[in-house]
Backbone as numpy.savetxt, mean C-alpha at the origin, in Angstrom:
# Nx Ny Nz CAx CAy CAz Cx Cy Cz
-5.51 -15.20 -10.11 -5.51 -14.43 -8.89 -4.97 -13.03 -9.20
-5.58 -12.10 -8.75 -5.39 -10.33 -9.63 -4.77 -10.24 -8.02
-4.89 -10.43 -6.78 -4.24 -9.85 -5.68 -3.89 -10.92 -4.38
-3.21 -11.04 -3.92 -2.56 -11.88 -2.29 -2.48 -11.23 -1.47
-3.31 -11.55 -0.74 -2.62 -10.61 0.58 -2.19 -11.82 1.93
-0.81 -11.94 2.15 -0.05 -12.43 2.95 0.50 -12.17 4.52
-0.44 -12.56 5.50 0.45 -12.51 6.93 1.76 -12.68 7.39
2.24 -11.94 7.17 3.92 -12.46 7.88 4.44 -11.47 9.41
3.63 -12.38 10.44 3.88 -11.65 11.83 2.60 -10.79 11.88
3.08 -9.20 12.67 2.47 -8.07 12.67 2.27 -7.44 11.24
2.41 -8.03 10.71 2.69 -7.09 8.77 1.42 -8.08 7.81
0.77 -7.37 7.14 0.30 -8.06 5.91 0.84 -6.97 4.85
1.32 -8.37 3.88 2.04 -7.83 2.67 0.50 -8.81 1.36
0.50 -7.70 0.80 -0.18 -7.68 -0.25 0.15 -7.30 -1.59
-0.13 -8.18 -2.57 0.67 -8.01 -3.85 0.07 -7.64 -4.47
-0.14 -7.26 -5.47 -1.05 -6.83 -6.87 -0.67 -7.79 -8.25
-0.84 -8.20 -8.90 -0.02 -8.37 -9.86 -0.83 -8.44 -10.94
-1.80 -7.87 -11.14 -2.31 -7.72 -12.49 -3.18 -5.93 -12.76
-2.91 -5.58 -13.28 -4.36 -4.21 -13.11 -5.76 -4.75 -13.00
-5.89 -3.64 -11.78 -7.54 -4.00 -11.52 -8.38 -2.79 -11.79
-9.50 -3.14 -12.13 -10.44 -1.79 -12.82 -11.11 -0.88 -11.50
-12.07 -0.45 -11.40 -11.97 -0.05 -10.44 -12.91 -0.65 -9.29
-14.07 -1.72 -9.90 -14.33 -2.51 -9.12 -13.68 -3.13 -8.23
-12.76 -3.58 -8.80 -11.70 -5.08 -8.05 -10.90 -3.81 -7.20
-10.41 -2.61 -7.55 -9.15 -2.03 -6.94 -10.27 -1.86 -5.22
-11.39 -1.07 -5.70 -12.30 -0.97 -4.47 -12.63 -2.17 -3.38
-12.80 -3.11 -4.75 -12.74 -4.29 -3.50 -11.67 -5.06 -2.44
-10.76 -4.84 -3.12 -9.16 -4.82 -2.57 -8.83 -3.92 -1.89
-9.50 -2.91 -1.36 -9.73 -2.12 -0.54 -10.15 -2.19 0.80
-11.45 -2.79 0.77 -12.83 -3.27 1.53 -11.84 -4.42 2.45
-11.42 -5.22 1.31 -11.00 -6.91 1.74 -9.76 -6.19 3.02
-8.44 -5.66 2.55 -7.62 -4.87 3.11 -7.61 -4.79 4.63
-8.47 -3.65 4.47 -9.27 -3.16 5.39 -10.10 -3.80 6.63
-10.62 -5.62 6.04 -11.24 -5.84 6.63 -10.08 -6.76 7.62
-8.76 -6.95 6.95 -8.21 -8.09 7.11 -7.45 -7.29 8.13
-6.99 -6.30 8.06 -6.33 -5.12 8.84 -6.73 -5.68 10.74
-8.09 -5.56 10.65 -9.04 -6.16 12.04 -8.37 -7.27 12.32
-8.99 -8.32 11.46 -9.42 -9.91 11.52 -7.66 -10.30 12.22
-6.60 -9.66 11.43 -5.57 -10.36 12.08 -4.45 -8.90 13.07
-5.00 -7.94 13.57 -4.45 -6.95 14.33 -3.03 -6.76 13.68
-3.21 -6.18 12.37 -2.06 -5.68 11.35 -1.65 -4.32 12.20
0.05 -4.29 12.24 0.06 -3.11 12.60 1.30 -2.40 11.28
0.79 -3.16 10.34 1.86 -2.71 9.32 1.50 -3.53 7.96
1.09 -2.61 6.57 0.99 -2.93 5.30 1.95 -3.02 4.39
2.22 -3.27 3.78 2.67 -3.02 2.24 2.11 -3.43 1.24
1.65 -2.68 0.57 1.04 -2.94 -1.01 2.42 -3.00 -2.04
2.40 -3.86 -3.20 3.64 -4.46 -3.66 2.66 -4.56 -4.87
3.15 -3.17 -6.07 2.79 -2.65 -6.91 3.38 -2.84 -8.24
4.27 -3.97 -8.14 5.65 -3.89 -8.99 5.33 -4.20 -10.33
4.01 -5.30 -10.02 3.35 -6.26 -11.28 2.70 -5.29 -12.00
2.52 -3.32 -11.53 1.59 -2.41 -12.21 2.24 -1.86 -13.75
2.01 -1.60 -14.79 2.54 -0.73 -15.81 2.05 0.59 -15.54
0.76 0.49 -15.30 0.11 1.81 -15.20 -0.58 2.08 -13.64
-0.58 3.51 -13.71 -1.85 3.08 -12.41 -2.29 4.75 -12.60
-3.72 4.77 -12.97 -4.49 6.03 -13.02 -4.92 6.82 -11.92
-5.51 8.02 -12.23 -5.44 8.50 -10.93 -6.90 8.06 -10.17
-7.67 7.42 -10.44 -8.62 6.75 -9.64 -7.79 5.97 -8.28
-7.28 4.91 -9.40 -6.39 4.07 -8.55 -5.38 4.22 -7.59
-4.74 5.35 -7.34 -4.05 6.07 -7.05 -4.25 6.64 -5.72
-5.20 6.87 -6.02 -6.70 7.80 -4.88 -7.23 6.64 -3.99
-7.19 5.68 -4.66 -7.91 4.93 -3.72 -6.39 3.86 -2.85
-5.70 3.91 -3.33 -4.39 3.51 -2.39 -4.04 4.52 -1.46
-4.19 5.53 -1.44 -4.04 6.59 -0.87 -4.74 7.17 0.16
-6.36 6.77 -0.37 -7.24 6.41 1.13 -7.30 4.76 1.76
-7.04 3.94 1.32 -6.66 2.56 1.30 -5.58 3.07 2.93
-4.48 3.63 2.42 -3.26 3.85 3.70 -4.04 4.89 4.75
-5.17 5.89 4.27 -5.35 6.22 5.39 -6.40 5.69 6.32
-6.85 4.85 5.78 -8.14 4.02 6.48 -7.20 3.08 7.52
-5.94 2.41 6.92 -5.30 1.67 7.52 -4.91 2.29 8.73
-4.31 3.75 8.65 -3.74 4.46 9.14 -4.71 4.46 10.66
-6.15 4.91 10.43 -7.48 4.82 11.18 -7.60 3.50 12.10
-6.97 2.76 11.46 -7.19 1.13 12.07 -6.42 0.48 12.92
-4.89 1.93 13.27 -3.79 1.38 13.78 -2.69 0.92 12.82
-2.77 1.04 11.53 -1.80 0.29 10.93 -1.24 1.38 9.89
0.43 1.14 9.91 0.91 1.98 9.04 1.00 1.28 7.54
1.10 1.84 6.38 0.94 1.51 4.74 2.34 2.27 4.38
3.35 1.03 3.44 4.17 1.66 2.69 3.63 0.57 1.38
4.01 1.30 0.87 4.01 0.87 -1.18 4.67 0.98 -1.72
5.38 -0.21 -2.28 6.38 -1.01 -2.87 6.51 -0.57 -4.41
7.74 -0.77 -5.27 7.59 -1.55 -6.12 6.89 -0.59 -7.37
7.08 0.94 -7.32 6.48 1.40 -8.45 7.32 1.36 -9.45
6.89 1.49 -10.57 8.13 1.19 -11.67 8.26 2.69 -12.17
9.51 2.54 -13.23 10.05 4.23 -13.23 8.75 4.64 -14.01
8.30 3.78 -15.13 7.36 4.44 -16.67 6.56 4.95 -15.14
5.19 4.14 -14.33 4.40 4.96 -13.85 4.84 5.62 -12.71
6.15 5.77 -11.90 5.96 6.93 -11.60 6.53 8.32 -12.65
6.82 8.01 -13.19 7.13 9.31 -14.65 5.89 9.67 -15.27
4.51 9.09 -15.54 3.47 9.20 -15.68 2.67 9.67 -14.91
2.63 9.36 -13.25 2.21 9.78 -11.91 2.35 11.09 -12.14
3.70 11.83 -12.46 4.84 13.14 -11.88 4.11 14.38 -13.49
4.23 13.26 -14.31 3.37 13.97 -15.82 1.71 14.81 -15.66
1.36 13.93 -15.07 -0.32 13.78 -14.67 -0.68 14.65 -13.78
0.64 14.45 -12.78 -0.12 15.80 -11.50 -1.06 14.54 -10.58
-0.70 13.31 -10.58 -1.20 12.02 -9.92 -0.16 12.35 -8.84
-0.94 12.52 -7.20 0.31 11.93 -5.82 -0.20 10.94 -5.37
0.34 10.58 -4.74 0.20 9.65 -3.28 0.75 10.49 -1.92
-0.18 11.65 -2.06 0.55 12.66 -0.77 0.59 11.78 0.73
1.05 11.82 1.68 1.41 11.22 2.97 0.94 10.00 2.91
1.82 9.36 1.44 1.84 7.56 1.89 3.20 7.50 1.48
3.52 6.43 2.40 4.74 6.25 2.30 5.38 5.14 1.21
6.42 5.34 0.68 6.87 4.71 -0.13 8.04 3.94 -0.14
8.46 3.18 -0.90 9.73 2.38 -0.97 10.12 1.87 -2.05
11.69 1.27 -2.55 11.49 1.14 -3.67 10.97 -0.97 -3.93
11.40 -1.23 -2.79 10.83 -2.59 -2.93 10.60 -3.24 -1.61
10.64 -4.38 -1.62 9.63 -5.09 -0.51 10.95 -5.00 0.61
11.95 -4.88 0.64 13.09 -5.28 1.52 13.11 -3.89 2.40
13.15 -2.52 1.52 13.17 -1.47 1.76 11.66 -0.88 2.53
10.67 -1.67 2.08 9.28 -1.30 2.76 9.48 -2.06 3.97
9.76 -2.88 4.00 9.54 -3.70 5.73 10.69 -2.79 6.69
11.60 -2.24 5.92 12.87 -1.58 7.31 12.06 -0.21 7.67
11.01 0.47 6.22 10.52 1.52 6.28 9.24 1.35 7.49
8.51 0.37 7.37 7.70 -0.20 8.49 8.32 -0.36 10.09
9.23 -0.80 9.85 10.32 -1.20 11.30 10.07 0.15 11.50
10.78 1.40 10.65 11.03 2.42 11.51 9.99 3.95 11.66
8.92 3.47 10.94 7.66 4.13 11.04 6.65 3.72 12.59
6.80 2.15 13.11 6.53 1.36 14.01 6.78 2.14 15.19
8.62 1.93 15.03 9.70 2.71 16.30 9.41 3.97 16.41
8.75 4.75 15.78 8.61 6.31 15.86 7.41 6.30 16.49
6.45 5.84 15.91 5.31 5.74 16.97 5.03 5.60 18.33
6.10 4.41 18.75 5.79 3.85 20.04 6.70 5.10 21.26
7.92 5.61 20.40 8.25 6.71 20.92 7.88 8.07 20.57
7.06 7.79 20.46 5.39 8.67 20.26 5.91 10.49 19.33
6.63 10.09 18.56 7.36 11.03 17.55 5.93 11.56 16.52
């Protein structure tokens, strides 16, 4: 299994844990996206931790990944980068401009809580 994606409440948490090329990253995209609907997600996290690397394809496509979510009603934080790729990210000139981040899954769900609360008080 290269990806999980897990219901817990209003939140799907989705893991990665292997590199995916760019087929699978696209399709993990699509799937995402579709699941976003199917269960009225109003909150992601992608949980990146299992990555060594992540190119800037991949990168790009997490990045429209959060804003499609974003489109769908649902906010995206991303978990779990490790120091080598973001030091490689920062090398490269690779962002993840206006996605939000965290350093792990504990810290992404409070970051969700309070991305949620800002919304509804329409910040």
């Amino acid at each position: 299994m290269l990806v999980s994606i897990l219901r817990q409440g209003d939140y799907l948490i989705a893991s990665i844990h292997e590199a995916l090329d760019d087929e699978e990253i696209v399709r993990f995209q699509r799937d995402l996206v579709e699941q976003i609907g199917q269960h009225r997600a109003k909150g992601i996290i992608i949980d990146v931790a299992a990555l060594d690397v992540l190119d800037s394809f991949g990168s790009r496509t997490l990045a429209n990944l959060a804003h499609m979510a974003r489109l769908r009603g649902a906010e995206t934080v991303i978990v779990g980068i490790q120091p080598a790729v973001a030091f490689a990210m920062v090398r490269l000139g690779t962002q993840l401009e206006r996605v939000h981040t965290a350093l792990d899954l504990e810290e992404g769900l409070e970051q969700l809580e309070r991305l949620l609360h800002e919304r509804v008080e329409g910040r």
